[in-house]
mmCIF file of the C-alpha atoms, coordinates in Angstrom:
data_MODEL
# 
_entry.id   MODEL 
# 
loop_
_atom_site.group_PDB 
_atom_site.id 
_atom_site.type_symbol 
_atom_site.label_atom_id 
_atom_site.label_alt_id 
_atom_site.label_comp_id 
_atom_site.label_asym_id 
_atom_site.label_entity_id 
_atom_site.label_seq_id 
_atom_site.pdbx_PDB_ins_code 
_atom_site.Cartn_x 
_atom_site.Cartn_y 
_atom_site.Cartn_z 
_atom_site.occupancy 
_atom_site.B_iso_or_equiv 
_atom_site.pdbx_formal_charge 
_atom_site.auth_seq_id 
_atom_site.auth_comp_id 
_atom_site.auth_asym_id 
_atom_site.auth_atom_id 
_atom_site.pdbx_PDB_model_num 
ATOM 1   C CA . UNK A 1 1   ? -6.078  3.684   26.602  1.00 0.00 ? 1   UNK A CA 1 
ATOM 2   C CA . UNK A 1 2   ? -5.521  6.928   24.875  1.00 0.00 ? 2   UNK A CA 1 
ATOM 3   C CA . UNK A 1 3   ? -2.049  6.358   23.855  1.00 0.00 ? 3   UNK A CA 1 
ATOM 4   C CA . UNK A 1 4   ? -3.087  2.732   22.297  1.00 0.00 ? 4   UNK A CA 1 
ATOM 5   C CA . UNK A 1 5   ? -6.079  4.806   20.445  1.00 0.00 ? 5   UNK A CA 1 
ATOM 6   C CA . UNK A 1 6   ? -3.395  7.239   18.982  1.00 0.00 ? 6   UNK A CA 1 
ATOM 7   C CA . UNK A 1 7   ? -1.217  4.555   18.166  1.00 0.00 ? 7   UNK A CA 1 
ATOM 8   C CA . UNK A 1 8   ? -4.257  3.265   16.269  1.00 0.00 ? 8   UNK A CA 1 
ATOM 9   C CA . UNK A 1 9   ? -5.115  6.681   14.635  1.00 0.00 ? 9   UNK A CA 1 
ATOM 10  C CA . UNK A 1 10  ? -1.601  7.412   13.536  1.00 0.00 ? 10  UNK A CA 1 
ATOM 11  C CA . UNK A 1 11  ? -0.889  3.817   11.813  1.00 0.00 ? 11  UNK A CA 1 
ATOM 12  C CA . UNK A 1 12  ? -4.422  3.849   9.860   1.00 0.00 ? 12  UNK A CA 1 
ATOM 13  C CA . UNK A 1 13  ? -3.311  7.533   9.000   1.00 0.00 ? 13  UNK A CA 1 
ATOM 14  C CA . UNK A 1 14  ? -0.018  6.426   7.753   1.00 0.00 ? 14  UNK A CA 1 
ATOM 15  C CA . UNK A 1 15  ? -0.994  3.429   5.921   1.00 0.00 ? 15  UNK A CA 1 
ATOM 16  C CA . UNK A 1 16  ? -4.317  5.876   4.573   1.00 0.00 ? 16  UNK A CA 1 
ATOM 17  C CA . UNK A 1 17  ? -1.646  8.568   3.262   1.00 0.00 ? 17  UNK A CA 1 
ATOM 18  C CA . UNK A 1 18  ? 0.775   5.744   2.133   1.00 0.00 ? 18  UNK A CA 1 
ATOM 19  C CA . UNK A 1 19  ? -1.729  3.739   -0.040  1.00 0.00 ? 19  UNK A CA 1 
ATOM 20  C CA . UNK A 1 20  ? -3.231  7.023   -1.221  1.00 0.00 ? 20  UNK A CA 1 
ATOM 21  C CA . UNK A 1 21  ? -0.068  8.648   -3.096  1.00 0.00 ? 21  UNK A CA 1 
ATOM 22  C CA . UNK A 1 22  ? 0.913   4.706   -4.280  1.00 0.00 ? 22  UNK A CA 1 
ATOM 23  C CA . UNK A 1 23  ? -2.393  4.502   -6.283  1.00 0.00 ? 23  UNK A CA 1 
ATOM 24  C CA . UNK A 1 24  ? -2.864  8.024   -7.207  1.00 0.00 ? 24  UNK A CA 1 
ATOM 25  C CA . UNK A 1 25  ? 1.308   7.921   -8.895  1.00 0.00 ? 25  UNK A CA 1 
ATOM 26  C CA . UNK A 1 26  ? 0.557   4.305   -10.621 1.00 0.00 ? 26  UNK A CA 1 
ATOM 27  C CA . UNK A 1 27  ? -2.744  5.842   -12.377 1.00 0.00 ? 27  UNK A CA 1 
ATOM 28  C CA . UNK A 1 28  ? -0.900  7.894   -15.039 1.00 0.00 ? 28  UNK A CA 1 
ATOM 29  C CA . UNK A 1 29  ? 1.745   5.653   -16.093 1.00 0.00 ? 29  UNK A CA 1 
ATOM 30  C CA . UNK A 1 30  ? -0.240  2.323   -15.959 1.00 0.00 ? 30  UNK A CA 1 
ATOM 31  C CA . UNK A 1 31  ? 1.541   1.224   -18.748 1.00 0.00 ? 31  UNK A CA 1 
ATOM 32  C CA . UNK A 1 32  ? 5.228   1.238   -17.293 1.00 0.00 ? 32  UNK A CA 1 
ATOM 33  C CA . UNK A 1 33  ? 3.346   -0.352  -14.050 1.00 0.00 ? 33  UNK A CA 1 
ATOM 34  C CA . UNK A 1 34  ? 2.623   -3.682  -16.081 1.00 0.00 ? 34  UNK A CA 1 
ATOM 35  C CA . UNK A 1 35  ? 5.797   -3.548  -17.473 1.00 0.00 ? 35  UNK A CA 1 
ATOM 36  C CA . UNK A 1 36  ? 7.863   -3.355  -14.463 1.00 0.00 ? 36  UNK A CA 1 
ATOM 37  C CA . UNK A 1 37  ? 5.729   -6.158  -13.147 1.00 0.00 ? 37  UNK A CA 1 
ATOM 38  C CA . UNK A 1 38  ? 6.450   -8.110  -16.709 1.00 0.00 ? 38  UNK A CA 1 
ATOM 39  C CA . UNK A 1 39  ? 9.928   -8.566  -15.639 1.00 0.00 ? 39  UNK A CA 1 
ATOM 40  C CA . UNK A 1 40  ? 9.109   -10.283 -12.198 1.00 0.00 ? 40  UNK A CA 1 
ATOM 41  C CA . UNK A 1 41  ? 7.107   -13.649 -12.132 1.00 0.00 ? 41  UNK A CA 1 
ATOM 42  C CA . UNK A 1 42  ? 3.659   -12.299 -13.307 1.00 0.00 ? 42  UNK A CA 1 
ATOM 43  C CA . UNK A 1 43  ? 2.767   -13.347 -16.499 1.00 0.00 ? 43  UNK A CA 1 
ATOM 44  C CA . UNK A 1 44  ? 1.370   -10.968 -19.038 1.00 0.00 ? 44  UNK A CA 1 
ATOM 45  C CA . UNK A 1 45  ? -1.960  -11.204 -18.384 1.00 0.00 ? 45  UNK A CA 1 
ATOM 46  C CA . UNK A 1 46  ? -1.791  -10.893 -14.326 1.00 0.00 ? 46  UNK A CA 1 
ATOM 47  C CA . UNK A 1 47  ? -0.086  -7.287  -15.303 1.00 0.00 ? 47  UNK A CA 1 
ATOM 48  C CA . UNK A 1 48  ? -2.725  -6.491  -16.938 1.00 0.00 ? 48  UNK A CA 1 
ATOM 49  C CA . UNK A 1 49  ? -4.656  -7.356  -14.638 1.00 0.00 ? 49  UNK A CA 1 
ATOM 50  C CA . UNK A 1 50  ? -2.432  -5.993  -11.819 1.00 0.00 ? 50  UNK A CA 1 
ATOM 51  C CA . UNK A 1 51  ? -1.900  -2.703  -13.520 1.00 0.00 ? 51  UNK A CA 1 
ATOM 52  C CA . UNK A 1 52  ? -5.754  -2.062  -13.568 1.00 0.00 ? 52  UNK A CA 1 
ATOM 53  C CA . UNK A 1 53  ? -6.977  -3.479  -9.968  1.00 0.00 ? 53  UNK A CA 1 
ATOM 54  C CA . UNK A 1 54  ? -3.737  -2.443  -7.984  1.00 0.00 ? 54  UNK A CA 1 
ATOM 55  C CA . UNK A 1 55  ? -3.927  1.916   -8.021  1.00 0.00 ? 55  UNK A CA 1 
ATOM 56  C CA . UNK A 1 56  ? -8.201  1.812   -7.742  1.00 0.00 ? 56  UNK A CA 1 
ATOM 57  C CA . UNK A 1 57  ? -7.828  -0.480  -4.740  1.00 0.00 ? 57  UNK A CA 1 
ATOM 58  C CA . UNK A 1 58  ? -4.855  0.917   -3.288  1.00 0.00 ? 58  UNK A CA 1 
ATOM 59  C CA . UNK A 1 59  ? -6.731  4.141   -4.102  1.00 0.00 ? 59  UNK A CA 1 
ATOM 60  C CA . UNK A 1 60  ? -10.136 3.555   -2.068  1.00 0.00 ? 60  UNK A CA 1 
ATOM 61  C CA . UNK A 1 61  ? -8.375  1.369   0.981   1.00 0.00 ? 61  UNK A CA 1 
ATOM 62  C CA . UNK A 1 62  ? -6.623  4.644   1.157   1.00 0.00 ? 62  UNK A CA 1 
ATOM 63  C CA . UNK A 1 63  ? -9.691  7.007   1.290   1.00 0.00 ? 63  UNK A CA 1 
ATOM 64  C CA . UNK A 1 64  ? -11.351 4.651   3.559   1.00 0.00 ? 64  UNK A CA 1 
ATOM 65  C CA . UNK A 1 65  ? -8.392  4.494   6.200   1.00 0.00 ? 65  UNK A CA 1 
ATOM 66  C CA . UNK A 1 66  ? -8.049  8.191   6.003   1.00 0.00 ? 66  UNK A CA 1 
ATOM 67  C CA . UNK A 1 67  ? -11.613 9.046   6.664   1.00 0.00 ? 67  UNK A CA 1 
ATOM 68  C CA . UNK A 1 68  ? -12.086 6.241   9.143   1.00 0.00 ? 68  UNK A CA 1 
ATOM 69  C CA . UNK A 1 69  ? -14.246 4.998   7.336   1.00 0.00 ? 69  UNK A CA 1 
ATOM 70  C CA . UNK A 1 70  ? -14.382 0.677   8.264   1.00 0.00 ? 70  UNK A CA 1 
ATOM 71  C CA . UNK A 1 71  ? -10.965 1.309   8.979   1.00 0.00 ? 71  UNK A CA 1 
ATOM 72  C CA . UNK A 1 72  ? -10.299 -2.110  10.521  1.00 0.00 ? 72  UNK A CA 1 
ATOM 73  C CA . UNK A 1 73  ? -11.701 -4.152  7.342   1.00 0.00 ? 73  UNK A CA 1 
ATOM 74  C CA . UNK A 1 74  ? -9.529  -1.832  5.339   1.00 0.00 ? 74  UNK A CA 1 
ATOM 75  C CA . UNK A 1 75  ? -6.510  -2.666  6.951   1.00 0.00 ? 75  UNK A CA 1 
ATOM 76  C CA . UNK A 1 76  ? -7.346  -6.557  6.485   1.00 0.00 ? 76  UNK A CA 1 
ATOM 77  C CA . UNK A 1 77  ? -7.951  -6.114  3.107   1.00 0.00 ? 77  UNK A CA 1 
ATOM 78  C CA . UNK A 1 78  ? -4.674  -4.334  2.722   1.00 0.00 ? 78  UNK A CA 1 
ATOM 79  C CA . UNK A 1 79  ? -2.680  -7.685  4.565   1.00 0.00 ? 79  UNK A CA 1 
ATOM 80  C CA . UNK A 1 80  ? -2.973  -9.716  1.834   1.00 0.00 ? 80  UNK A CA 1 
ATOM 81  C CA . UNK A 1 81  ? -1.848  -6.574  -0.659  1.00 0.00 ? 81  UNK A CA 1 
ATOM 82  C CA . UNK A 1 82  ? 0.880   -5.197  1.236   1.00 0.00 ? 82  UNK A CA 1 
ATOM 83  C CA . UNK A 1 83  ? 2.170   -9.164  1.554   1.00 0.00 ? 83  UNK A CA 1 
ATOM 84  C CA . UNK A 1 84  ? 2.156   -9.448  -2.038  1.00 0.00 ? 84  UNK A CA 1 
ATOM 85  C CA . UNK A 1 85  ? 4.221   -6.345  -2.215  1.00 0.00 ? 85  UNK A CA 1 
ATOM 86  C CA . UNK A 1 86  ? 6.586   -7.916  0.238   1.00 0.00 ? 86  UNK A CA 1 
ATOM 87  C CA . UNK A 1 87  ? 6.817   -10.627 -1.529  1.00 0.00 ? 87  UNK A CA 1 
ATOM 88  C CA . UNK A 1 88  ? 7.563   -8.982  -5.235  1.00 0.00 ? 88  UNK A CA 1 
ATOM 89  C CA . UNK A 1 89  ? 10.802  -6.829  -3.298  1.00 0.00 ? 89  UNK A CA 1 
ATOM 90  C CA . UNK A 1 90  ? 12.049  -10.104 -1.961  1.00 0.00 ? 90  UNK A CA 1 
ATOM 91  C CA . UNK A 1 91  ? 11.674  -11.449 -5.184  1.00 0.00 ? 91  UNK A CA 1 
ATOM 92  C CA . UNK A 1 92  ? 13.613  -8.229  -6.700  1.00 0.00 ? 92  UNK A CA 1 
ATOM 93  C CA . UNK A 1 93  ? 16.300  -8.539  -4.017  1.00 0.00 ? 93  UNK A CA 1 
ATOM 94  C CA . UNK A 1 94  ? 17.237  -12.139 -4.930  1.00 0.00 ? 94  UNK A CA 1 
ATOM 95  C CA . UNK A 1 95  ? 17.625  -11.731 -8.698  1.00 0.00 ? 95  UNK A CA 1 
ATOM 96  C CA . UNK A 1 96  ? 20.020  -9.108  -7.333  1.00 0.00 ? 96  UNK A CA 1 
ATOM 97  C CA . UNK A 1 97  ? 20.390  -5.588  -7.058  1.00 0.00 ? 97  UNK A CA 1 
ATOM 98  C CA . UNK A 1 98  ? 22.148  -4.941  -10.718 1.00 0.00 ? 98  UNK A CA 1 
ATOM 99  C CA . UNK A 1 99  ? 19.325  -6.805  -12.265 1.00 0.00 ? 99  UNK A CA 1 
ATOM 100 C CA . UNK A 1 100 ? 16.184  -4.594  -10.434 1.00 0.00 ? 100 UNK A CA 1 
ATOM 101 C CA . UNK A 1 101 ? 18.065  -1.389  -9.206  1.00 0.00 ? 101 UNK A CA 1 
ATOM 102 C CA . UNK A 1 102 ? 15.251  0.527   -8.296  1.00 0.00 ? 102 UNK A CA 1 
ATOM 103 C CA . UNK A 1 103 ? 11.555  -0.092  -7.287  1.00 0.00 ? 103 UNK A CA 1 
ATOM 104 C CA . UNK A 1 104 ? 9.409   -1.508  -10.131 1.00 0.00 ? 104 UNK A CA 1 
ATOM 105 C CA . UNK A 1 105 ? 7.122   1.740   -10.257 1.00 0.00 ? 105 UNK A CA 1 
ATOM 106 C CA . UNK A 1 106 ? 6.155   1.158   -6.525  1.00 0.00 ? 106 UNK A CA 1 
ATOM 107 C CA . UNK A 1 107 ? 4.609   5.152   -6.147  1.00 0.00 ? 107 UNK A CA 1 
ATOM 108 C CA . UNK A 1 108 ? 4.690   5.963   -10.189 1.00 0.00 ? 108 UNK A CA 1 
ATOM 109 C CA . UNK A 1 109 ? 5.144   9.433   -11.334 1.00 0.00 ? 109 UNK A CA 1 
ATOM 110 C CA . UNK A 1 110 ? 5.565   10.119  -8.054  1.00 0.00 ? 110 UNK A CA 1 
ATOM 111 C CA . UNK A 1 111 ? 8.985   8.600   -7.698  1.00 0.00 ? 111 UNK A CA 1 
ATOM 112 C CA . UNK A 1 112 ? 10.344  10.805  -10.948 1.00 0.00 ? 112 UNK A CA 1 
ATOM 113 C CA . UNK A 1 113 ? 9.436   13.507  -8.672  1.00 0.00 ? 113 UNK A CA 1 
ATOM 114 C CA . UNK A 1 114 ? 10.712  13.104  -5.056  1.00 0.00 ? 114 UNK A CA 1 
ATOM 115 C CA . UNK A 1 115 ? 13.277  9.962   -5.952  1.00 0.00 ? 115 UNK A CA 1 
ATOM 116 C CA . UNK A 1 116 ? 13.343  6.141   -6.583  1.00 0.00 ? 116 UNK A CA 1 
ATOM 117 C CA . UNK A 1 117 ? 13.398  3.802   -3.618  1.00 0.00 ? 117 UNK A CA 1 
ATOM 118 C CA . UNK A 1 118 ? 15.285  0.549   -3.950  1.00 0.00 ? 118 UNK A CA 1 
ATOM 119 C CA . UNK A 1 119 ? 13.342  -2.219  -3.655  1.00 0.00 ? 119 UNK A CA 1 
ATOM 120 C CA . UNK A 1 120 ? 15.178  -2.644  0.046   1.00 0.00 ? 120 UNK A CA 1 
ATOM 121 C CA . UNK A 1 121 ? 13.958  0.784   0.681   1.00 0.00 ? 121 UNK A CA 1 
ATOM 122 C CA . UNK A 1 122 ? 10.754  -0.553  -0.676  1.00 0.00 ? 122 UNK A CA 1 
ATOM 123 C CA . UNK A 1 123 ? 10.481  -3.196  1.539   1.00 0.00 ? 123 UNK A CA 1 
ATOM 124 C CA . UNK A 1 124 ? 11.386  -1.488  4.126   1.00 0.00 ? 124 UNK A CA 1 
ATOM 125 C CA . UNK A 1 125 ? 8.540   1.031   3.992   1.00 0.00 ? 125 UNK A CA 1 
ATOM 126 C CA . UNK A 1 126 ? 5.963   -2.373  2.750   1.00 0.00 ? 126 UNK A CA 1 
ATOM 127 C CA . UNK A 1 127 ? 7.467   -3.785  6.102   1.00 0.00 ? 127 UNK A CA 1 
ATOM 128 C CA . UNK A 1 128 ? 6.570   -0.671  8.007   1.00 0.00 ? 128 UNK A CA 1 
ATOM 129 C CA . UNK A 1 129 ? 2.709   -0.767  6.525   1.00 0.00 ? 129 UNK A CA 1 
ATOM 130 C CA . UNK A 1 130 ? 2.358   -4.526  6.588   1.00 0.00 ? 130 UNK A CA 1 
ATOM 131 C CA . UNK A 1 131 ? 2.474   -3.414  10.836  1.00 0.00 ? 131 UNK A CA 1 
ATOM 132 C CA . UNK A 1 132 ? 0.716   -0.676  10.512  1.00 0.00 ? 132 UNK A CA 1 
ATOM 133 C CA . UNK A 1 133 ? -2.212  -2.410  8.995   1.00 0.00 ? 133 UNK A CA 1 
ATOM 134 C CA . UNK A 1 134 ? -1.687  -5.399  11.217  1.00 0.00 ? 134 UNK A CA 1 
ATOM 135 C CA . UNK A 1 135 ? -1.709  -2.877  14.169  1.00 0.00 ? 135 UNK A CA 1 
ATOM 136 C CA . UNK A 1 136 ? -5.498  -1.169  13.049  1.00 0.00 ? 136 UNK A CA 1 
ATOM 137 C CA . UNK A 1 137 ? -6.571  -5.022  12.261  1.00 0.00 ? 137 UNK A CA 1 
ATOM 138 C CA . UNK A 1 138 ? -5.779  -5.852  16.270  1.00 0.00 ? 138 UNK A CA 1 
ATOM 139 C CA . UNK A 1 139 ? -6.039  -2.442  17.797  1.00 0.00 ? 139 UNK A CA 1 
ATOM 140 C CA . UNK A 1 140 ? -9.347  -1.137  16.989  1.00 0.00 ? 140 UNK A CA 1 
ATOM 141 C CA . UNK A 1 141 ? -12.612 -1.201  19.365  1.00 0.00 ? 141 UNK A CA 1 
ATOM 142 C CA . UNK A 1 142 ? -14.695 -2.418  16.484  1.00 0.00 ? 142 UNK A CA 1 
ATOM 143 C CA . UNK A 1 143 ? -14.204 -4.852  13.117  1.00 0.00 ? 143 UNK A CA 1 
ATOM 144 C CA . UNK A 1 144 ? -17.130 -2.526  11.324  1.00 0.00 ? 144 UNK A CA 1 
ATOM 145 C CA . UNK A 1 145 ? -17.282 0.821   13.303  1.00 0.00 ? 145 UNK A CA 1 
ATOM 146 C CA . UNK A 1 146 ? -16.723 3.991   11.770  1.00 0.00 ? 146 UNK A CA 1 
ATOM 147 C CA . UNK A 1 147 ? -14.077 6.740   13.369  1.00 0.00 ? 147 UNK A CA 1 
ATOM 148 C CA . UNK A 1 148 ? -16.299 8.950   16.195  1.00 0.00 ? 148 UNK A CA 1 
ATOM 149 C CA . UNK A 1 149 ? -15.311 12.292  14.423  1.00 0.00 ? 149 UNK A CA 1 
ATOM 150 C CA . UNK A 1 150 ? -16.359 10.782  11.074  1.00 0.00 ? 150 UNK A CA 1 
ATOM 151 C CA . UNK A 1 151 ? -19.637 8.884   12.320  1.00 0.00 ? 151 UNK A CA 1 
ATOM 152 C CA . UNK A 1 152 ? -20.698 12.745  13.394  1.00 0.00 ? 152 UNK A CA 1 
ATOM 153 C CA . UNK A 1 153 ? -20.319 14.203  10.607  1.00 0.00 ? 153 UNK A CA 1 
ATOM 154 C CA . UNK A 1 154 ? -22.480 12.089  8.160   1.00 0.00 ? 154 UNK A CA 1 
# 
């Protein structure tokens, strides 16, 4: 029981931390975000719309998985987000590697910092959460329970 709680703990952490950095690097160059996505299938006004909904929400899910707080709902809200992100690397990967060399903004500034990932690295990593979040979303005692040490505190 304790080693399934940890297991639970340390994926909602991961995917918290993960989601966190991705929306906090998109906010400053939201911009290049839309036009990274430009090239893909999205049309010009998904984007924009994209480039504006995609770092806030990526943003709170984030907060909320790292301070427990509805961690389950946040992880089944981030299903359907990290599957579209799945989806736009596979899309990347079959137009080829010469044509989409690098990871369409996927952490923003960020990524000028520490490195680009590919967008095989990228799935590989949106792989990696799409489980995580999957793992919270099955794993946890309760759909709408707060974490113990964070339900004390408030």
């Amino acid at each position: 029981m304790k080693l399934k709680n940890a297991i639970v703990m340390v994926c909602a952490i991961l995917l918290g931390a993960t989601l966190l950095v991705a929306g906090t690097g998109k906010l400053p160059g939201q911009a290049e975000f839309a036009e990274a996505m430009i090239g893909s299938f999205y049309t010009p006004q998904m984007a924009t719309f994209i480039r504006r909904a995609v770092p806030w929400l990526e943003i709170v899910l984030g907060i909320a998985l790292l301070l427990g707080i509805f961690p389950r709902f946040a992880a089944l809200i981030c299903l359907p987000l990290v599957a579209g992100f799945i989806t736009n690397n596979v899309w990347a990967i079959s137009q080829g590697i010469g044509k989409f060399a690098q990871c369409g903004d996927c952490f923003g500034v960020w990524e000028r910092i520490f490195g680009y990932l590919t967008p095989t690295g990228a799935l590989v990593v949106d792989v990696v959460l799409f489980l995580a979040a999957l793992t919270v979303v099955i794993f946890y005692p309760n759909f709408l329970k707060f974490r113990t040490w964070f339900s004390k505190a408030v």
